[in-house]
C-alpha positions, 0 to 999 in steps of 0.5 A: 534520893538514890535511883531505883536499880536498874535491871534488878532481876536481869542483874540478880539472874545474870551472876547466877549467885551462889549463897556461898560465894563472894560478890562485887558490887562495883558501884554500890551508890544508893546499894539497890543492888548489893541489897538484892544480892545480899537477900540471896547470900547465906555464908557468902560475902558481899564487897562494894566500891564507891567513890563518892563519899554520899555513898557511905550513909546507904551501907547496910548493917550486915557482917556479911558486907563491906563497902570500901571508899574508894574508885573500882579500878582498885578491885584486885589491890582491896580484894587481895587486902581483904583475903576474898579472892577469887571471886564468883561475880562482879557486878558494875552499873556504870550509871550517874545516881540520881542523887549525883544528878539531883544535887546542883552544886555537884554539877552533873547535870543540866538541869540545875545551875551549880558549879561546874564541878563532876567530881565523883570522887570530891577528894580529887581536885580535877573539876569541870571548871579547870577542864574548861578554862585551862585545857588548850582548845585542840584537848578540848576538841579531842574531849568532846568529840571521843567522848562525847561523840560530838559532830561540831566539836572543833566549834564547840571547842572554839567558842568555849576558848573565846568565851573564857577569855571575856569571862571565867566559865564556873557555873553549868548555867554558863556552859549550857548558854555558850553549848546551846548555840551550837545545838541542832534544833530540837535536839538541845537536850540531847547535845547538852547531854553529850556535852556534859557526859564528855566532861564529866567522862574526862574529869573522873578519867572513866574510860582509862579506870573502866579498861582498869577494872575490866582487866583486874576482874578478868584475873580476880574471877573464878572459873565459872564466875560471871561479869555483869556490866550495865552501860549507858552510852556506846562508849562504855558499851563497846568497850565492855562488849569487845573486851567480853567477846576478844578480851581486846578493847578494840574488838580484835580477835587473837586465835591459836594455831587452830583457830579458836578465839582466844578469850577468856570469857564466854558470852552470855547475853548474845545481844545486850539486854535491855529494860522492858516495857514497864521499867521504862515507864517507872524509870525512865533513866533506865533508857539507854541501860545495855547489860551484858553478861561475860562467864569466865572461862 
């Protein structure tokens, strides 16, 4: 089970689609986006990237679309391949499916015991587990607290580093066990979350192919074309924020000798835009969904 799409209508109004144009769907999943786009196309095109090869039985069967296997930093490398460039949108929901979620033995979420594993891409061999009984405790550190954000992170580190010298750590059950120690009461959820969403942003590399991605849709759009970006936690958040409103990743502003920003999209979503009252109650995972929208000019 793939999760409902999220912002469905906010996304589908935000690349404001020509029926002729081509599209990126950046993280096609269980494709309940790239359905709506394709429902809106004529003689346009539709590309999509995933990684994960479960992703592949979702791909409709349209000879308007084509879904390649592969991480969305290569956007412009395939695009080129495939002679669709430029493009008039590029959409990007940077979410874990709940398919990936709901399948323990990917190891992706806290729910369920599996392996420690978090690969998107299960043809890589960096997982969880090597993460956690190899990396050095101050890489450690760093891990969980950049991406993270977690406040005890120099403790964290430490008892994952005594803890593995009695035992190997291979299972999720393992590392809640040695996490849940340090959690703030009542807020133990919350901080397994962190935990595992540093991790796992460690694993794929996500934060270094996001900033990737970013630029090669910045040199792939059209003029006029939107960027649509769905982020979950201020991480990805910020960084798709900054780069919209500077083309800076650290938010720093460059301007020409009069003064005018230099930046090659306009700002489309002045606040991000959130999911309503009822989306919430049907999908609660849409929560911390932020989407903004850049218009390239």
């Amino acid at each position: 089970m793939y999760h409902e799409p999220v912002l469905l209508k906010e996304t589908i109004d935000g690349l404001n689609i020509d029926p002729h144009g081509i599209y990126v769907d950046a993280t096609f999943g269980g494709g309940g986006h790239a359905r709506a786009i394709l429902d809106h196309l004529t003689t346009g095109r539709l590309f999509a990237f995933d990684q994960d090869d479960d992703s592949i039985q979702n791909a409709p069967e349209d000879n308007r679309f084509l879904l390649i296997n592969a991480n969305f930093k290569y956007i412009k490398n395939f695009l080129r391949y495939y002679n669709a460039v430029p493009v008039n949108g590029i959409l990007a929901d940077l979410g874990v499916s709940s398919h990936q979620l709901n399948s323990p033995e990917r190891g992706f979420s806290t729910r369920y015991d599996g392996d420690l594993d978090m690969k998107m891409d299960t043809r890589k061999s960096l997982d969880g587990k090597y993460i956690i009984n190899n990396y050095p405790e101050d890489k450690l550190k760093m891990i969980f607290s950049s991406y993270g954000e977690i406040k005890n992170a120099f403790r964290l580190a430490a008892i994952i580093v005594s803890s593995r010298q009695k035992q190997e750590i291979s299972t999720t059950d393992q590392l809640c066990e040695i996490a849940l120690t340090l959690a703030p009461r009542g807020k133990e959820n919350k901080y397994l979350a962190k935990v595992f969403q540093a991790l796992r942003i460690e694993v794929n590399k996500e934060m270094d192919a996001l900033r990737s991605f970013l630029i090669k849709s910045d040199e792939i759009l059209v003029k006029g074309g939107r960027l649509v970006i769905i982020a979950y936690h201020s991480l990805e958040d910020r960084l798709v924020k900054n780069f919209i409103r500077t083309g800076d990743f650290t938010g720093r502003q460059k301007k020409d000798f009069f003064g005018n920003v230099l930046t090659n999209f306009k700002v489309v979503t002045k606040k991000p835009v959130v999911p309503d009252e009822n989306e919430l109650q049907a999908n609660p995972r849409s929560r911390s969904a932020k989407l903004r929208i850049g218009e390239k000019i």
